[in-house]
Each structure stands twice: as C-alpha cells, then as structure tokens.
C-alpha positions in Angstrom: -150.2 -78.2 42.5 -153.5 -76.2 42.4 -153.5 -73.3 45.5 -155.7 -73.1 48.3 -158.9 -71.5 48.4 -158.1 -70.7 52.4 -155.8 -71.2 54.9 -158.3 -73.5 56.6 -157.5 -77.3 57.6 -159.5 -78.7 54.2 -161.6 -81.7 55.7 -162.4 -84.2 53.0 -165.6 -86.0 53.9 -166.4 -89.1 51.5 -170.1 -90.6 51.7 -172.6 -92.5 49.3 -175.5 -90.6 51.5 -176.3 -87.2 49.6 -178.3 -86.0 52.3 -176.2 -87.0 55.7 -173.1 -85.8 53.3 -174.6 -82.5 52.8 -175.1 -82.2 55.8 -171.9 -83.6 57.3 -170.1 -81.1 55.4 -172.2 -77.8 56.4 -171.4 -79.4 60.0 -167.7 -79.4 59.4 -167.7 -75.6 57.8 -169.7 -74.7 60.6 -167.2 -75.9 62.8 -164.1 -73.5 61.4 -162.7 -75.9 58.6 -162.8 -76.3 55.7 -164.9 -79.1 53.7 -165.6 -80.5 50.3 -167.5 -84.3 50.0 -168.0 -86.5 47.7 -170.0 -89.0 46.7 -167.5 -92.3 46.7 -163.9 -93.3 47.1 -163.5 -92.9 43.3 -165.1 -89.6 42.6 -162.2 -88.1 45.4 -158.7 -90.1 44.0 -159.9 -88.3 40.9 -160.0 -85.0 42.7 -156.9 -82.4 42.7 -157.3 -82.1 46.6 -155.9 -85.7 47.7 -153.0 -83.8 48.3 -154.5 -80.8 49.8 -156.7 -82.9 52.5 -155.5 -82.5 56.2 -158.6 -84.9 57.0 -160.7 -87.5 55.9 -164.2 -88.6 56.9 -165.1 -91.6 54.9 -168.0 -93.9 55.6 -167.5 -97.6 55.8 -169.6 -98.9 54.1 -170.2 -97.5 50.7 -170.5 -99.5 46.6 -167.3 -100.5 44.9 -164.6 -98.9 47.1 -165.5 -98.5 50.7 -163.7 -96.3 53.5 -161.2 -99.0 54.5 -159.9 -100.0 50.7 -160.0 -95.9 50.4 -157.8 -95.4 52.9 -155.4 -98.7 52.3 -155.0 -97.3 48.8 -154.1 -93.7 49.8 -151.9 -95.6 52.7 -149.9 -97.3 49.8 -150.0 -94.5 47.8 -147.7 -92.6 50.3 -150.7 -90.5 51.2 -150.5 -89.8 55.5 -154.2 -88.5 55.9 -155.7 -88.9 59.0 -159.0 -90.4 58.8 -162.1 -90.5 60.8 -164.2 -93.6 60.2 -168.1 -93.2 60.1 -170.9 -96.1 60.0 -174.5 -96.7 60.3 -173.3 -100.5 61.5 -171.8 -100.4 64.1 -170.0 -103.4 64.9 -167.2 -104.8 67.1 -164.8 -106.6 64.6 -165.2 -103.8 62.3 -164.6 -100.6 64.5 -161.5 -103.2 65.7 -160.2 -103.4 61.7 -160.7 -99.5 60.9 -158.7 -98.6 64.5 -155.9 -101.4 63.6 -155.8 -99.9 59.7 -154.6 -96.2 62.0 -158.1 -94.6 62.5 -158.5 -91.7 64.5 -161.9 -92.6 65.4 -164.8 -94.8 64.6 -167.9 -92.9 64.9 -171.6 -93.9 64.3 -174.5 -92.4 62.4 -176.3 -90.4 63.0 -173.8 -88.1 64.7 -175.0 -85.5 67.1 -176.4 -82.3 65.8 -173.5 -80.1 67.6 -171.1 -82.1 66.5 -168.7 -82.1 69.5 -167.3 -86.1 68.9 -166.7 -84.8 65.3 -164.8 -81.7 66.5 -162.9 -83.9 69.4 -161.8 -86.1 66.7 -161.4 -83.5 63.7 -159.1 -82.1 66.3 -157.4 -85.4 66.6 -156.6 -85.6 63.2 -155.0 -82.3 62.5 -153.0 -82.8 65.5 -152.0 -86.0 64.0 -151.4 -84.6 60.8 -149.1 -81.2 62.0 -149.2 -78.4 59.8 -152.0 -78.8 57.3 -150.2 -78.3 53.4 
C-alpha cells in the first residue's frame, strides 16, 4: 500500500462537472481535509487511494457508472466508505434510494459557498467511518 501524503481524513469527491469538481474539492481542502476528485466512477476504482478514502462525495448522476452503482460496487467489494450523495435533480424517490443504499447525506447543487451542510455531513462520515486509515 502506497503512504499518505498527510495525516488528513482523504475526502474523495467523484464528479463529471470539471468546474463544480474543482471547486468542490478547494471547498473540502479549505475545510481541513484532505481532497483529490475525479472525473467518473471509473477514473477513481483505478486509483491507488480506494483504500486510502475516509470519504466519498460522488454525484448521482454522472455517464456509464453513476454515484449509486459506484458505491454498490465498492459495497460488494468489501469497501466501508462513507459516502455523501450530491445532485443537480433533486428528487424524492431518488434521495429515498441513495439514503436506503447507507448514505450519509443527499445534498443538492449548487451547495452553499461556506459549505457548512458539506462540513455537517463530512463530519458525519468520518464519524461513521472511525479512525481514518
């Protein structure tokens, strides 16, 4: 396994958006954590930091693999990361799926410039999660 970079919680944020991404993860470093995006589902599984994630923010709706089959694949992988679901749709049935699949929360775009949900429910997660590896 590849060391840490920092002792920081790494938050994982996963996004087709290059701009909101960007700027998702300057929120999150600006918050204390630490934070690395990408641009789909596929692009992080390839990564070396599945195992190194204490948090995931994944959209939900994003090509080929969204947020939900993301985190049902790292679920069956054996993989217990947290996740925080984001969405520019925000809609009943599927806020209802993402907190039945174990969400942390369901949040909808844009989020707020201060990020205060985001910290509530980054919070949340690490909680969730213990000890980050």
């Amino acid at each position: 396994m590849a060391a840490r970079v920092t002792d920081k919680p790494l938050i994982v944020i996963v996004d087709d958006d290059d701009v909101f991404r960007a700027a998702l993860e300057n929120l999150v470093r600006s918050l204390g954590w630490g934070a690395r995006a990408f641009a789909s589902a596929e692009a992080y599984l390839q990564s070396s930091l599945v195992n190194q994630t204490s948090c995931m923010i994944a959209d939900i709706q994003m090509p080929k693999m969204n947020g939900l089959e993301l985190h049902e694949r790292l679920s069956t992988s054996g993989f217990d990361i947290p996740v925080i679901f984001i969405t520019a749709h925000p809609e009943e049935a599927l806020k209802a799926r993402a907190l039945n699949a174990g969400a942390v929360c369901f949040l909808h775009k844009p989020l707020d410039l201060q990020g205060r949900r985001l910290a509530e429910c980054v919070e949340r997660a690490l909680q969730r999660r213990g000890p980050h590896p």
